[in-house]
N, C-alpha and C positions, 0 to 999 in steps of 0.2 A: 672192376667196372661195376658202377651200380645200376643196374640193368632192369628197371620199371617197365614190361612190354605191353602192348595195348591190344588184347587177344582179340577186339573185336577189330582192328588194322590187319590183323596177321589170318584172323580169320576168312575175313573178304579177299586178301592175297593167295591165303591155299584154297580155296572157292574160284577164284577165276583160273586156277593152275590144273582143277581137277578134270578139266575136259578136257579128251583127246585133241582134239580140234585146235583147242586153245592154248595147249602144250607146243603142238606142232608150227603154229604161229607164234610164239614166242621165240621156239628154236631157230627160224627161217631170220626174225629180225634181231638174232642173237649175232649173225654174220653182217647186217646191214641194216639200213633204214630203209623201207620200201611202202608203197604206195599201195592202196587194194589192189588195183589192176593187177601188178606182181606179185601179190598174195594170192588173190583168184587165181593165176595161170598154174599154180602149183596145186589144186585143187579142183573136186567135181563138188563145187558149193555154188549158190545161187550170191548175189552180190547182197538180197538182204540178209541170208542168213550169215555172212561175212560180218555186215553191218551191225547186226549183234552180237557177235562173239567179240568184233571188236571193241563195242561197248562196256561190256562187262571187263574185256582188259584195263581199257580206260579208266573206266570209274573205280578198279581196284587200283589203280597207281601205277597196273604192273607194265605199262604201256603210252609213251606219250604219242598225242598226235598235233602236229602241225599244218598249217595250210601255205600252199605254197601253189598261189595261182587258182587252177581249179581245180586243184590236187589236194587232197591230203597225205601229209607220209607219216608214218610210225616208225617208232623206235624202241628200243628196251630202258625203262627208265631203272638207270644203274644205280639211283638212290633207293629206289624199294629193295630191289634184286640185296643188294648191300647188307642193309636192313633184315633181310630177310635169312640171309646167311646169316649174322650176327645172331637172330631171333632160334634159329635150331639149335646151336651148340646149350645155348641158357635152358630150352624146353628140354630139352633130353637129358643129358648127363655132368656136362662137364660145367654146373654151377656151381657159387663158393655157399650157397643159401639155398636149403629148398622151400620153394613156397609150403609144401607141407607144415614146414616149422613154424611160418608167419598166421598161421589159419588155425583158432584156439577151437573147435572142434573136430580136430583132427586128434586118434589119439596116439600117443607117443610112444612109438613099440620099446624102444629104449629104456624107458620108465618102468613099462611092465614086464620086464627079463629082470629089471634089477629089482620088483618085488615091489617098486612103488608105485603111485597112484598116476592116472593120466589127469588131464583137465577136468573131467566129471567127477572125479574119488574115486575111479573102479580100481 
């Protein structure tokens, strides 16, 4: 897989995941699609401050919302989620390339065990 990721996509994703709040709302519409109302009743939150956590899920991807009457409902949008699994196993360990190697100021410890020079001459 040749796996180009767009850190500032993945970054606004782990950014709306890092709030408790916003964790716990994720997990609730991870069983169903639900409405604020049914978001609220599982919670001691005010409906604006709902309204912006909602937000921030939205705008990061991690969350669709549709209008249905005079309702909005939410759901988990299983293309980010996806995405986003895809996006850990490459950052961490199990790629065939590490960006290290693509980035010429980086220097090449490999090189220097074996006594020769990195990308500067050291």
């Amino acid at each position: 897989m040749d796996f180009q990721p767009s850190y500032k996509e993945f970054a606004s994703i782990f950014k709306a995941l890092s709030d408790e709040t916003r964790l716990r709302v994720v997990d609730m519409l991870s069983c169903r699609e639900m409405s604020a109302g049914d978001i609220l009743s599982n919670f001691t939150l005010s409906q604006s401050t709902l309204s912006y956590h909602m937000k921030i899920l939205i705008e990061s991807g991690v969350v669709n919302a549709r209008r249905e009457g005079l309702w909005t409902k939410y759901s988990i949008n299983d293309e980010t989620f996806n995405r986003a699994m895809d996006f850990l196993p490459e950052l961490y360990k199990l790629k065939d390339k590490c960006v290290c190697q693509q980035i010429k100021y980086v220097k090449n410890p490999e090189r220097q065990e074996l006594g020769g020079a990195d990308e500067f001459g050291n």
